[in-house]
C-alpha positions in Angstrom: 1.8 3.2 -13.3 1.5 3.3 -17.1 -2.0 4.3 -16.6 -2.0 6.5 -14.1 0.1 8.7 -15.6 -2.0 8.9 -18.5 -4.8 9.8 -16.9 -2.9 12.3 -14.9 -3.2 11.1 -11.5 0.2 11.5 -9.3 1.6 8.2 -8.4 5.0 6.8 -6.6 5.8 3.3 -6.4 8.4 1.7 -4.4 8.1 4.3 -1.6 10.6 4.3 1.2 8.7 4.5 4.9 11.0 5.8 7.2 10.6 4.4 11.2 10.6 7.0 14.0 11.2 5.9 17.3 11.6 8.4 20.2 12.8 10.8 17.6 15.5 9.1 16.2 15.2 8.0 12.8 15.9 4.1 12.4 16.2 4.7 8.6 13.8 2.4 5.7 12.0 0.1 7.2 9.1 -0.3 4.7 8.6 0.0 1.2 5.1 0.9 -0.2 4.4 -0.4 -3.4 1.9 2.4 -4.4 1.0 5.9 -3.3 -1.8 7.8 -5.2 -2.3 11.4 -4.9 -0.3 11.1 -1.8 -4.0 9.9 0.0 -4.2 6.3 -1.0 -1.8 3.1 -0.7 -1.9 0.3 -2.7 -0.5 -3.0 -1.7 0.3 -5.7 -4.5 0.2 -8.8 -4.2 0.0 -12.4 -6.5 -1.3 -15.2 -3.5 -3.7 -18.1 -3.3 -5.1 -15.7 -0.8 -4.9 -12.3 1.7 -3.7 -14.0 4.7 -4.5 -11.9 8.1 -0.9 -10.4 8.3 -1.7 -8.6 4.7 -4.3 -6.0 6.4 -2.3 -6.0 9.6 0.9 -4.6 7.4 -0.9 -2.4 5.0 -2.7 -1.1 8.6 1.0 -0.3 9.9 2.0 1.3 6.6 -1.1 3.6 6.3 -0.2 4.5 10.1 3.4 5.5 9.5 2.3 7.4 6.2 -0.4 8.9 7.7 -3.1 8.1 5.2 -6.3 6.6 6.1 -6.9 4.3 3.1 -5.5 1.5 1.4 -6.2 -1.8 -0.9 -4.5 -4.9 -1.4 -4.9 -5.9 -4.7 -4.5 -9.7 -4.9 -3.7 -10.5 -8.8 -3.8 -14.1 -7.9 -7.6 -14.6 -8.5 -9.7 -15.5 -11.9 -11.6 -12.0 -11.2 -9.8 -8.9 -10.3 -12.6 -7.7 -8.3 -12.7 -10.8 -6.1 -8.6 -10.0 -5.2 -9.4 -6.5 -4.1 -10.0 -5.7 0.0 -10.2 -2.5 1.2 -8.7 -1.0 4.9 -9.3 1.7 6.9 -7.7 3.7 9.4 
């Protein structure tokens, strides 16, 4: 976040996601870990690997946000760029 903010790019971490259902709002039910420029989620994560149910939730997140991009960064790996998977919406 340090970063980004240097370089001047608009960031929010730890962003609520309400849940709509038949127009009633059912409050939080998500948190995002990263939003950038309010057009790209980032999902953190330190694990021996991205499991299936990682794109299936960062899928759901970039749905109820209505973005159509995201990464899961996975920290967990000797090289950063072999932790990093993309999805689209």
């Amino acid at each position: 976040m340090i970063e980004l903010k240097e370089m001047g790019i608009a960031a929010r971490r730890q962003v609520d996601i309400p849940v709509i259902y038949r127009g009633q709002d059912l409050g939080t039910g998500f948190r995002a870990d990263v939003i950038v420029e309010e057009c790209l989620l980032l999902e953190l994560k330190s694990v021996d690997s991205i499991a299936p149910i990682h794109p299936a939730i960062t899928i759901n997140y970039l749905k109820l946000l209505h973005l159509k991009r995201g990464f899961i960064l996975n920290f967990n790996v000797p090289l950063l760029k072999n932790g990093i998977k993309r999805v689209s919406i």
